[in-house]
C-alpha positions in Angstrom: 0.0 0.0 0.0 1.0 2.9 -0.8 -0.6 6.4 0.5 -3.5 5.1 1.0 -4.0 3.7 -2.8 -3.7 0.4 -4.4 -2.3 -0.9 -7.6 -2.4 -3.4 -10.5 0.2 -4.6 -12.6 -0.9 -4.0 -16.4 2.1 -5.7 -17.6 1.2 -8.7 -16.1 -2.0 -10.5 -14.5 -2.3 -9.6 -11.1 -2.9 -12.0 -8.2 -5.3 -10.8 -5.0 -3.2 -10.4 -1.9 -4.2 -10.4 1.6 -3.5 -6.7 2.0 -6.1 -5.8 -0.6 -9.1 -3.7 0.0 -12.1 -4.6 -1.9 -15.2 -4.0 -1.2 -17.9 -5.4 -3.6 -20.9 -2.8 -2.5 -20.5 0.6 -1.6 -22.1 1.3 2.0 -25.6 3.1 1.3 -25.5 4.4 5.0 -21.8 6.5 3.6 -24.2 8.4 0.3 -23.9 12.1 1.4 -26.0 12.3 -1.5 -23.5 14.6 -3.5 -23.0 10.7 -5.4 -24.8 7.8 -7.2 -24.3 4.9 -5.0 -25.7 2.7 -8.1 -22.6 3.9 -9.8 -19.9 3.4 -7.2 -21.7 0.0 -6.9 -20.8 -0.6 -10.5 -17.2 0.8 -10.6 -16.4 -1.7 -7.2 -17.8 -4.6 -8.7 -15.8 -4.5 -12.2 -12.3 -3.4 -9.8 -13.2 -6.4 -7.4 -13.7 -8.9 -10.5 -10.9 -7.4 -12.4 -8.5 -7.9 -9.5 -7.8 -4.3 -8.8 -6.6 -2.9 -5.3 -8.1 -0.1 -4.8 -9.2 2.1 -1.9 -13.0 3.9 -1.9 -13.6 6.9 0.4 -17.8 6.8 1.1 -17.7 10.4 2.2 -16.8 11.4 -1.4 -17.7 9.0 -4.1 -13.9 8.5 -5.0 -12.0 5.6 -5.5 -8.0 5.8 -5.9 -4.9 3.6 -7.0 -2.3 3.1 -9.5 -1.4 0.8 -11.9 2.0 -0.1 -13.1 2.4 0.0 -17.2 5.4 -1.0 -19.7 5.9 2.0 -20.7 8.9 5.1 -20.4 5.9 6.3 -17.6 6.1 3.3 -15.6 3.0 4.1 -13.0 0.2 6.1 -13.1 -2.1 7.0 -10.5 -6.2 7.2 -10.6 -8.5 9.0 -9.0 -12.0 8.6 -9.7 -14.8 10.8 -8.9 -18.2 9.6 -8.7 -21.1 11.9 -9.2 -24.9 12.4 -8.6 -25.2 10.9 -12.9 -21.8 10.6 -13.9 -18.2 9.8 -13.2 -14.8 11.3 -14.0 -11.4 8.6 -14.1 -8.6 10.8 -13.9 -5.0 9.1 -14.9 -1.9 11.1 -13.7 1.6 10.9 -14.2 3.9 11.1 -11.3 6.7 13.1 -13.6 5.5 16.4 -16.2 7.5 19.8 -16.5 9.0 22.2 -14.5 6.4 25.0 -13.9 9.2 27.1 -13.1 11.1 26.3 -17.0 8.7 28.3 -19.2 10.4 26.7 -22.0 9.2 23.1 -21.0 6.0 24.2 -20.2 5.3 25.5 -23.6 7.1 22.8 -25.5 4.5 20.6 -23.1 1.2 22.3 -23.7 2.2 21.9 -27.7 2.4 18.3 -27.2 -0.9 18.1 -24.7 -2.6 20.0 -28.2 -1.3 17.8 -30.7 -2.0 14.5 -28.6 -5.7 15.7 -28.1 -6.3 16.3 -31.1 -8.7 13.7 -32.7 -9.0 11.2 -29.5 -12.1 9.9 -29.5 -12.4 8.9 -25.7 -10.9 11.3 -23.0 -8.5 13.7 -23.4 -5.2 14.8 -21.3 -4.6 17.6 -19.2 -1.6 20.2 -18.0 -1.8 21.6 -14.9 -0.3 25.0 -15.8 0.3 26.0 -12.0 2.3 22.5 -11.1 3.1 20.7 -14.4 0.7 17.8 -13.4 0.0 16.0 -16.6 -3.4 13.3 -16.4 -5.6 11.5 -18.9 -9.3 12.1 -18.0 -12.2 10.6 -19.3 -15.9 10.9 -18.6 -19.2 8.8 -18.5 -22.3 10.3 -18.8 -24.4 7.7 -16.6 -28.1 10.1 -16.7 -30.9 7.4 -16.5 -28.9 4.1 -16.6 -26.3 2.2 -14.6 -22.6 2.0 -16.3 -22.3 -1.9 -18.2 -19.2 -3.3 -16.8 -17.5 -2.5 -20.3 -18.4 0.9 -19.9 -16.6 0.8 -16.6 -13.8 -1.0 -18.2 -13.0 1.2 -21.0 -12.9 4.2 -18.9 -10.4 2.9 -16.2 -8.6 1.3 -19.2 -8.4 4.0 -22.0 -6.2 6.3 -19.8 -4.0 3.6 -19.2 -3.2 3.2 -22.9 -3.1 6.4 -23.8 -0.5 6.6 -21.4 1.4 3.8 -22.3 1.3 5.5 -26.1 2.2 9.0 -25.7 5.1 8.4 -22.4 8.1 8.2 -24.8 7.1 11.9 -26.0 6.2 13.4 -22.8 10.2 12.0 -21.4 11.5 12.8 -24.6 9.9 16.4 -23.4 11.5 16.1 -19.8 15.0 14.5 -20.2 15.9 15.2 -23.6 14.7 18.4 -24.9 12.9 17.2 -27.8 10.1 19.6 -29.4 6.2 19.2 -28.9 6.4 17.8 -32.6 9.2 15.5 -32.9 7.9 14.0 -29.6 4.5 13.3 -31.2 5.9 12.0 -34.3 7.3 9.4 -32.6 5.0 8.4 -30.3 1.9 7.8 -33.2 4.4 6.7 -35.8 4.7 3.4 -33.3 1.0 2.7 -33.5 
C-alpha cells in the first residue's frame, strides 16, 4: 500500500493479496447524497472482479490507485470521482514539466494540443500552475447504470493512452525534444 492507494500490474496478470481492499458494494448508509451509489456499486464490482486494489472513500464517491504499465511512464495514479449521474477517471503521471522552466511548459502544452487532437475517448490535461500531466475521461451515466465494459473502457483508455504517448512526454523532460518531434514518434509506433 501505498498512501493510502492500491495498484495493479498492467504488464502482467495480477494476483489478489491479503492486503487488498475490496469492497464489492459501496455502503448506502456512507451516500452524502453529492453521489450515485448505483454507480460506485458498479465501478467496485468490475475493480473487485478485475483484481484491482483499490481504496474507496464513502464520504466522497472516489476511488484511488495506480497501476503499473510497460511504458517510459512506468506508474500512473487514478483518481476517480463519482457523481450524482456521472463519473470522471482521472490518470496522472507522477513526472511532467517544471512549472518554473517556461520553455518546458510551452514545449509541453504543444504536445498536450497535438496529442488531443482527434482522440475519441478522454483527453489529457496540463496543470499550468504545477506541471501535473493526467488522462481524463468521462461517463455520462443520466438514466442508466454503467455496463461493466463501460466501466472497463474508462479505467482502461487512460492507461493506454499513457502507455502510447510516455516516450514523448520524457523525450519532453530528459531530452529536450520539441512538442512535434515527440508526437511523431509516439503515433508513428501505433
Amino acid at each position: 500500500m501505498e498512501n493510502g492507494t492500491y495498484s495493479k500490474d498492467l504488464t502482467e496478470p495480477l494476483a489478489p493479496t491479503a492486503d487488498s481492499i475490496v469492497p464489492t458494494t459501496v455502503d448506502a448508509a456512507a451516500d452524502n447524497g453529492d453521489y450515485s451509489t448505483e454507480i460506485a456499486d458498479a465501478i467496485s464490482k468490475f475493480l473487485a472482479e478485475d483484481d484491482w486494489r483499490f481504496s474507496f472513500d464513502g464520504q466522497k464517491g472516489r476511488f484511488n490507485f495506480s497501476v503499473s504499465i510497460a511504458a517510459a511512464i512506468k506508474k500512473i495514479i487514478y483518481d476517480i470521482l463519482v457523481h450524482e449521474d456521472s463519473f470522471t477517471v482521472y490518470a496522472a503521471s507522477p513526472i511532467g514539466p517544471d512549472e518554473k522552466d517556461r520553455e518546458q511548459m510551452t514545449t509541453a502544452m504543444e504536445f498536450i494540443c497535438r496529442a488531443n487532437y482527434g482522440l475519441r475517448n478522454g483527453n489529457f490535461e496540463l496543470d499550468l500552475n504545477d506541471g501535473e500531466i493526467r488522462y481524463k475521461s468521462f461517463v455520462d451515466c443520466e438514466g442508466a447504470s454503467p455496463s461493466r465494459e463501460i466501466v472497463k473502457n474508462s479505467i482502461y483508455v487512460p492507461a493506454a493512452m499513457f502507455k502510447r504517448y510516455s516516450e514523448g512526454i520524457t523525450s519532453i523532460l530528459y531530452k529536450n525534444a520539441t512538442a512535434k518531434e515527440a508526437i511523431e514518434k509516439c503515433e508513428s509506433n501505433s
